[in-house]
C-alpha positions as MATLAB code, in Angstrom:
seq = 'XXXXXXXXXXXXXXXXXXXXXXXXXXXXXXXXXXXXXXXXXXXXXXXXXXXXXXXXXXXXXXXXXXXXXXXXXXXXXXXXXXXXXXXXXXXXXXXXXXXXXXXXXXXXXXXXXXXXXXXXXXXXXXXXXXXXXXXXXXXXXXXXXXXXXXXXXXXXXXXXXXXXXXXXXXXXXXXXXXXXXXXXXXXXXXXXXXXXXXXXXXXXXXXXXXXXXXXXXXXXXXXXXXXXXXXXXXXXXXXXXXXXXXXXXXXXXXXXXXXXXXXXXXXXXXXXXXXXXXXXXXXXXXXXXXXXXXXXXXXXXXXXXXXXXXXXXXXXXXXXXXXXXXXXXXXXXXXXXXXXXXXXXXXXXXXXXXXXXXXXXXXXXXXXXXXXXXXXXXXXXXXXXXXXXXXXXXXXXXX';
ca = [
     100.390  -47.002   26.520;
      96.725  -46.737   26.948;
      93.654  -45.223   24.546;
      92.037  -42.145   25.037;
      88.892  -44.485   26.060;
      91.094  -44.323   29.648;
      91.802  -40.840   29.761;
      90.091  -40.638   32.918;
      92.719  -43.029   34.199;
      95.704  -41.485   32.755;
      94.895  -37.768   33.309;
      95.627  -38.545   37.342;
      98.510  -40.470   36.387;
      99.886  -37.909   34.477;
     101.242  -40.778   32.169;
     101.225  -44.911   32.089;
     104.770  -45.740   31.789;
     106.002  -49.385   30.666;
     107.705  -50.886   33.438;
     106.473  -49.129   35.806;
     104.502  -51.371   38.879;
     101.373  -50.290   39.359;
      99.663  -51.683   42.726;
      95.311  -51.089   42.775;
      93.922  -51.274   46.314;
      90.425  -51.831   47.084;
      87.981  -53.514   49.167;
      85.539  -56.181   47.930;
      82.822  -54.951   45.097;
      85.136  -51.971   44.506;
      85.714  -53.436   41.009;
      89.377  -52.982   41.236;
      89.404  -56.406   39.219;
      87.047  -54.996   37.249;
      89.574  -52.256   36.292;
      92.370  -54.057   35.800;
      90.250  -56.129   33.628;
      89.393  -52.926   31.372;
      93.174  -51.924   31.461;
      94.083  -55.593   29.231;
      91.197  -55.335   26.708;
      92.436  -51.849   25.900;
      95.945  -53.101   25.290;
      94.666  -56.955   24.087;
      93.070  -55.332   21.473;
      95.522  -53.161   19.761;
      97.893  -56.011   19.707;
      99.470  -56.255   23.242;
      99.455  -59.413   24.488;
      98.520  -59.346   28.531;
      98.820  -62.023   30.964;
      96.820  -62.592   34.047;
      98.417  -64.425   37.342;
      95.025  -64.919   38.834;
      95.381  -66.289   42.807;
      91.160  -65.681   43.960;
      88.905  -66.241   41.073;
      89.165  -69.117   37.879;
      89.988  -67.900   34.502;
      86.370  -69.115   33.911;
      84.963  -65.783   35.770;
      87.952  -63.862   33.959;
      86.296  -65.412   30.544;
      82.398  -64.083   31.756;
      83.693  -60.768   32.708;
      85.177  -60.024   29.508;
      82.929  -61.605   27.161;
      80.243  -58.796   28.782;
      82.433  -56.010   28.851;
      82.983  -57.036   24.986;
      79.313  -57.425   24.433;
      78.824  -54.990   21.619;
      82.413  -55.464   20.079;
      82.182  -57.042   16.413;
      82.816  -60.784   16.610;
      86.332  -60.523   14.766;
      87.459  -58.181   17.395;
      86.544  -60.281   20.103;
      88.308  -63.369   19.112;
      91.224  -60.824   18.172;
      91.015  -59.453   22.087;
      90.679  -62.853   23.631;
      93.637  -64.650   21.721;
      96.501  -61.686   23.177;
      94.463  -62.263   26.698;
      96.560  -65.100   28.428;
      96.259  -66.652   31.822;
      98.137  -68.761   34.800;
      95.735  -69.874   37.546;
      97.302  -72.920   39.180;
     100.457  -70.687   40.917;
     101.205  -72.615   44.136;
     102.097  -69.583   46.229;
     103.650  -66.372   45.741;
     107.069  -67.681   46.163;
     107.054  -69.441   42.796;
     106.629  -65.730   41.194;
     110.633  -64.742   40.802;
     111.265  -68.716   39.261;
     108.165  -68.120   37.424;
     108.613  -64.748   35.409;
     112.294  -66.222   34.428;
     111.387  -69.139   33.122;
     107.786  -68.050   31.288;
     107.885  -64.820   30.463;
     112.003  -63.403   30.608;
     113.109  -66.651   28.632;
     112.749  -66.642   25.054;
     111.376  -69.784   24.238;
     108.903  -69.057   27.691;
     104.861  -69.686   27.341;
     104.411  -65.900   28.354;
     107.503  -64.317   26.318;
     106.496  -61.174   25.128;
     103.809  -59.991   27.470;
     103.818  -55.994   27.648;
     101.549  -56.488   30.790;
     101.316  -58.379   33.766;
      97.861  -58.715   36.455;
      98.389  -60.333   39.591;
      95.233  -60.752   40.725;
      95.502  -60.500   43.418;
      98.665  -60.602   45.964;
      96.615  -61.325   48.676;
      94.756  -64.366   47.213;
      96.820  -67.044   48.870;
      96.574  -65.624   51.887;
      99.473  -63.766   52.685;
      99.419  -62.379   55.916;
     101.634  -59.263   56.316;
     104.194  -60.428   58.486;
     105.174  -62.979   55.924;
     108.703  -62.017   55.078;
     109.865  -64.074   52.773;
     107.191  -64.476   50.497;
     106.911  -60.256   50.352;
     110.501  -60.577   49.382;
     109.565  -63.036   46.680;
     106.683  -60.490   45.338;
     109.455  -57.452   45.268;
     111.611  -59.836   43.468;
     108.603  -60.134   41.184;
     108.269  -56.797   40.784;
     112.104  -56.062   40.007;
     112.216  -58.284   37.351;
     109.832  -57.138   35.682;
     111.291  -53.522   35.914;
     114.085  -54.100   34.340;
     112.897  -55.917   31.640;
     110.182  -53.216   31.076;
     107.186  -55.291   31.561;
     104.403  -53.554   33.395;
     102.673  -54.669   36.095;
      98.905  -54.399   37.853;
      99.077  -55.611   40.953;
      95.696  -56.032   42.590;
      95.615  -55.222   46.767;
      93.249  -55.745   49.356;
      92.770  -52.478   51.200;
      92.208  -51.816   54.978;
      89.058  -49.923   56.569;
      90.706  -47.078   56.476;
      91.123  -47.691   52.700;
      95.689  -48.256   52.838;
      96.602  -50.888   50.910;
      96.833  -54.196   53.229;
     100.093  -55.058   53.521;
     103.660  -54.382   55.104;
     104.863  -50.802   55.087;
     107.546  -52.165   52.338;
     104.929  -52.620   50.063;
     104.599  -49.049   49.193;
     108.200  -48.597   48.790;
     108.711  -51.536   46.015;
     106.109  -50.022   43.340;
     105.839  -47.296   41.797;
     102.207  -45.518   41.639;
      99.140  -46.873   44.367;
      95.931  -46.110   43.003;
      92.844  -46.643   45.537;
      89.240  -47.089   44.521;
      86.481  -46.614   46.996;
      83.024  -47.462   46.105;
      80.024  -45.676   47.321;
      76.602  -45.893   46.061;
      76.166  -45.881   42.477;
      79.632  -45.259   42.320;
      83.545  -45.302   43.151;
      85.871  -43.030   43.644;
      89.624  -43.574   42.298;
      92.194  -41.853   44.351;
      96.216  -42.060   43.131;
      98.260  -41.867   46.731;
     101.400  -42.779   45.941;
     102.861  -41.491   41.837;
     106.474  -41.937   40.722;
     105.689  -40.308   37.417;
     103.705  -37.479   38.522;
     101.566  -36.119   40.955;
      99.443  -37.732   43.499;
      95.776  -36.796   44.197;
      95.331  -37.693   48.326;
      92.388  -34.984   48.051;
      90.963  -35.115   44.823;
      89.144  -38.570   43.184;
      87.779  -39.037   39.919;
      84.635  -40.240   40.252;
      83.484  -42.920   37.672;
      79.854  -44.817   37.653;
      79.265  -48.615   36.134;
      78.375  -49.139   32.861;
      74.907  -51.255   33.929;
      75.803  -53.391   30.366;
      79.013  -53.699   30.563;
      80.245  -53.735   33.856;
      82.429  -50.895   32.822;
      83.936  -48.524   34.802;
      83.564  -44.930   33.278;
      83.504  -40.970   34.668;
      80.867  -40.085   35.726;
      79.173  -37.472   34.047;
      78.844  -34.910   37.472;
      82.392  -35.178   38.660;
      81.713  -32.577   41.049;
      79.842  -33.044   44.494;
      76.938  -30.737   44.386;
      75.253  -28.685   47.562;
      71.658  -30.094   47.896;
      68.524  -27.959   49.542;
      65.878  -29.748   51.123;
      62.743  -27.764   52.321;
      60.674  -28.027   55.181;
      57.754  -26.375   57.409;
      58.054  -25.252   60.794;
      54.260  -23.866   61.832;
      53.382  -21.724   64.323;
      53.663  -19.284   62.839;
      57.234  -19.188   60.951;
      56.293  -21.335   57.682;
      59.232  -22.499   55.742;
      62.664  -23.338   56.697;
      65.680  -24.440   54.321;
      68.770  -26.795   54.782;
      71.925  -26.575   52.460;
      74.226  -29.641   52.693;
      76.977  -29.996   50.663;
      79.412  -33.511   51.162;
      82.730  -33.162   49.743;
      85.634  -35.331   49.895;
      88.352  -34.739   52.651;
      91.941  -36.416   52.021;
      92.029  -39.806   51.368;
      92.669  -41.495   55.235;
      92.619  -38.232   56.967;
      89.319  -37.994   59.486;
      86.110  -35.886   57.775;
      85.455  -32.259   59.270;
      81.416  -31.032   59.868;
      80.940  -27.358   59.769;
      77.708  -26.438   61.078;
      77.633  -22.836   62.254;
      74.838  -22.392   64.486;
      73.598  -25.812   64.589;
      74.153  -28.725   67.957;
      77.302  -30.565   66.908;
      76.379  -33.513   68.779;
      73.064  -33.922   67.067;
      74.611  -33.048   63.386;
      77.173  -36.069   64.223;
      74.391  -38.254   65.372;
      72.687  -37.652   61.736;
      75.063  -38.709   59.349;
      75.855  -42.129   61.648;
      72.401  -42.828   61.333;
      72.283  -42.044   57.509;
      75.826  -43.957   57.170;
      73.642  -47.617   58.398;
      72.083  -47.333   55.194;
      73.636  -49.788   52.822;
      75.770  -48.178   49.866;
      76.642  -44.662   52.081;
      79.824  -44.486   53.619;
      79.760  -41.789   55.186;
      83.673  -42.185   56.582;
      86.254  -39.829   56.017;
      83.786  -37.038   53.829;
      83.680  -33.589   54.681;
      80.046  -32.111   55.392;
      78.699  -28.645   55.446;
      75.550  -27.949   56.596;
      73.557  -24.238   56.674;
      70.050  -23.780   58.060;
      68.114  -20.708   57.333;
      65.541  -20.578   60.166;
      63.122  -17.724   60.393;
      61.291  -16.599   63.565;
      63.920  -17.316   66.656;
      66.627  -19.171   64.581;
      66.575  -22.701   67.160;
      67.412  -25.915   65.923;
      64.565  -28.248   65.948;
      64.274  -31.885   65.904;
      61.867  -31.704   63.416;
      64.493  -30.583   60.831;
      66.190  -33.665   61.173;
      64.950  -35.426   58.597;
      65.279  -32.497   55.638;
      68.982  -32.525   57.028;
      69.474  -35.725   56.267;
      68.036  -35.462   52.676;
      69.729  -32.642   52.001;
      73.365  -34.588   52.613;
      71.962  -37.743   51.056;
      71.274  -35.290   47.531;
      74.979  -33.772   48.003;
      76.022  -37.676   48.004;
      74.568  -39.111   45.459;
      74.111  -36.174   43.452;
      70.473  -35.623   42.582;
      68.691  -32.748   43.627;
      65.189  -32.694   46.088;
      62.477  -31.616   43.680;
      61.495  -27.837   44.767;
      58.022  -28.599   45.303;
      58.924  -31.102   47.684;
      58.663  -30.867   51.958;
      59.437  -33.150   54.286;
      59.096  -32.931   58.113;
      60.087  -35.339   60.561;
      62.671  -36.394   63.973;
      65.085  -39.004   62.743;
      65.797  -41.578   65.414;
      69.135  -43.336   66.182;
      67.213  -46.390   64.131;
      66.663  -44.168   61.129;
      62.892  -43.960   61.970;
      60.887  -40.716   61.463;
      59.356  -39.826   64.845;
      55.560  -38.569   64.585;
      55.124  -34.461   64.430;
      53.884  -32.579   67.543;
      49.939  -32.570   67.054;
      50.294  -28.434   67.221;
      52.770  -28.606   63.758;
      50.443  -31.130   62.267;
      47.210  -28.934   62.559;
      49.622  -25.693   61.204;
      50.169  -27.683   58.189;
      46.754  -29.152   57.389;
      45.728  -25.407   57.807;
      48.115  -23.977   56.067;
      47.367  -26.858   52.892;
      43.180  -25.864   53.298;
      44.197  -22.142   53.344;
      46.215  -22.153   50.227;
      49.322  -21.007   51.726;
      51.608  -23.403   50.422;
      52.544  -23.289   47.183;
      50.882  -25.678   44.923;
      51.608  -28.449   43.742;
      53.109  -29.621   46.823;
      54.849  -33.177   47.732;
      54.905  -33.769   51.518;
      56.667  -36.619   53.035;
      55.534  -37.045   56.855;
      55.327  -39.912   59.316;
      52.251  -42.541   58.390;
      50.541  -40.636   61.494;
      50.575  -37.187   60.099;
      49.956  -38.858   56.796;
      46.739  -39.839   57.878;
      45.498  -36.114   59.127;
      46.407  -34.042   56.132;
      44.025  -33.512   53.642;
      43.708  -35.084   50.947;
      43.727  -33.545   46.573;
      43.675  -29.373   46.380;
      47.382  -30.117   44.845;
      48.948  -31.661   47.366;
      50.756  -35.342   46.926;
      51.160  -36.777   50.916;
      53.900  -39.680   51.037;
      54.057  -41.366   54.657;
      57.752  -42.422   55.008;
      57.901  -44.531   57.985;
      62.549  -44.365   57.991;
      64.944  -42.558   56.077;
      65.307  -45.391   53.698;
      62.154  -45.191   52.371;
      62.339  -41.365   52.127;
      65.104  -41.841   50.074;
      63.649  -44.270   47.961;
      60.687  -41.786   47.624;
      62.308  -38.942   46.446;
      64.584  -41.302   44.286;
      63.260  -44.442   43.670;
      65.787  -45.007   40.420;
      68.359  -45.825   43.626;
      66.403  -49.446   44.183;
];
């Protein structure tokens, strides 16, 4: 049914199947619409003709979107695309869908006859609370219709916080795949939970990045979440230190699991809620393990905190900490980095005048310590006053 363009949508599938109801849960700037939206053009524009129920956004905004994700399409092809592209926007409520479909679409002599695809975008946009009965029954009506005369259907889904689609339990008995997309930063992650025609994937996502021209979803190119080292100095007399993080993900809805051998629990768990404030990392149901290779008496110090929380930032959005680069610093429940001991401060301005660091050497401190270190023999200093702007230090393409 689809192009190989979507392979990364039909490989977890295991196959698109006319007929079959598909229902696409997400919450808002997941680009589930997005998606669905990329699902039509492939079909418009071999021919299929594709019609959109649209209850939360005018067919104006449907026109935009597609018109960009078209942008570099030959003209003829465009107007090609569009024309098999059709749309109903002024659906009273979800109860007219049954009477609807009949008389537009099932009828022969119907606006809509013909349609290989139907988007309800979304089921939700009226707002239909989920104790509504009657109007769910309507919507399953909807949906067996359209079964039977072998018309798919995309039906677009709020989802909760705990990423389920919104909705009555029935819900997930009256289609026939539920495909979830979660979006993180510089990404989203598509999980299918629920697969009539093959296998689900509760535990494993594909994980697809935005076209910035586009709008596009596409897989990304590092579908694999990588284990990240961040590098730090501990003075008196014990040098360096490492941390490897690595943040996978854990079923989809089940609760995340940190493994930490050696390390205070409590204080791990205090980390990533403080990294999880900053906008675009959610941090919720993810997996994390953390390893700290500590020389001299092997304690946990505060002042690893914030190479800890690099190091599980990297793993997340995959990019590695450049080798050369240190950072020091006590993270705070308000993401701040606390100012170094004095004692650790003079170790490391000694250490930089002695040559015992390997140059060159970045160093990302608190302003304070900034201010104390010396300055040139190879050594970039870059104050970070909060973990935002270390992240936006050691990857500033993330602005």
């Amino acid at each position: 049914m689809l192009s190989d363009h979507l392979k990364w949508l039909i490989e977890p599938l295991g196959q698109v199947w006319q007929g079959y109801v598909y229902l696409m849960a997400g919450q808002p700037g997941s680009r589930k619409s997005g998606l669905s939206l990329q699902v039509a053009l492939d079909l418009a524009q071999r021919g299929q003709k594709v019609l959109f129920i649209l209850n939360e956004e005018p067919a104006s905004r449907l026109l935009e979107r597609a018109l960009r994700m078209m942008s570099a399409w030959p003209a003829d092809q465009v107007r090609r695309t569009l024309a098999n592209l059709l749309v109903q926007e002024d659906l009273q409520t979800v109860d007219a869908l049954p009477r609807f479909v009949a008389m537009n679409v099932l009828a022969a002599g119907g606006r809509f006859h013909g349609v290989s695809l139907i988007v309800l975008d979304s089921i939700q946009g009226q707002g239909l609370s989920a104790n509504a009965t009657a109007e769910w029954e309507s919507v399953y009506e909807f949906f067996r219709l359209c079964q039977t005369a072998r018309i798919t259907v995309l039906a677009i889904c709020h989802s909760t916080k705990r990423h389920d689609a919104a909705g009555p339990r029935s819900l997930q008995h009256n289609v026939d795949a539920i495909l979830v997309l979660r979006q993180m930063i510089r990404c989203r992650l598509l999980f299918v939970v629920k697969n009539r025609g093959g296998p689900a994937s509760l535990s494993n996502a594909v994980k697809l990045e935005l076209d910035p021209i586009s709008l596009m979803l596409r897989e990304a190119p590092h579908a694999k979440l990588m284990t990240a080292v961040a590098r730090t100095y501990l003075g008196a007399g014990m040098g360096m230190a490492e941390v490897q993080s690595s943040v996978g993900l854990c079923g989809l809805g089940s609760r995340g699991r940190v493994v930490a051998p050696g390390l205070p629990r409590k204080e791990i768990e205090q980390l990533i809620a403080t990294i999880s404030q900053i906008e675009g990392i959610g941090f919720d149901d993810l997996d994390f393990q953390i390893q700290c290779r500590l020389p001299g008496d092997r304690v946990y110090r505060g002042v690893l905190g914030l190479p800890l929380c690099l190091a599980l930032m990297a793993s997340f959005v995959q990019k590695s900490i450049p080798a050369r680069q240190l950072q020091l610093g006590e993270i705070d429940l308000f993401r701040n980095v606390r100012d170094l001991p004095v004692a650790l401060v003079n170790d490391l301005a000694a250490a930089i005048v002695a040559g015992e660091l390997p140059t060159p050497l970045r160093l990302l401190v608190p302003p304070s310590a900034a201010s104390q270190l010396p300055i040139g023999l190879g050594v970039e200093i870059v104050p970070v006053r909060n973990l935002d702007e270390a992240m936006f230090g050691t990857w500033p393409e993330l602005r």
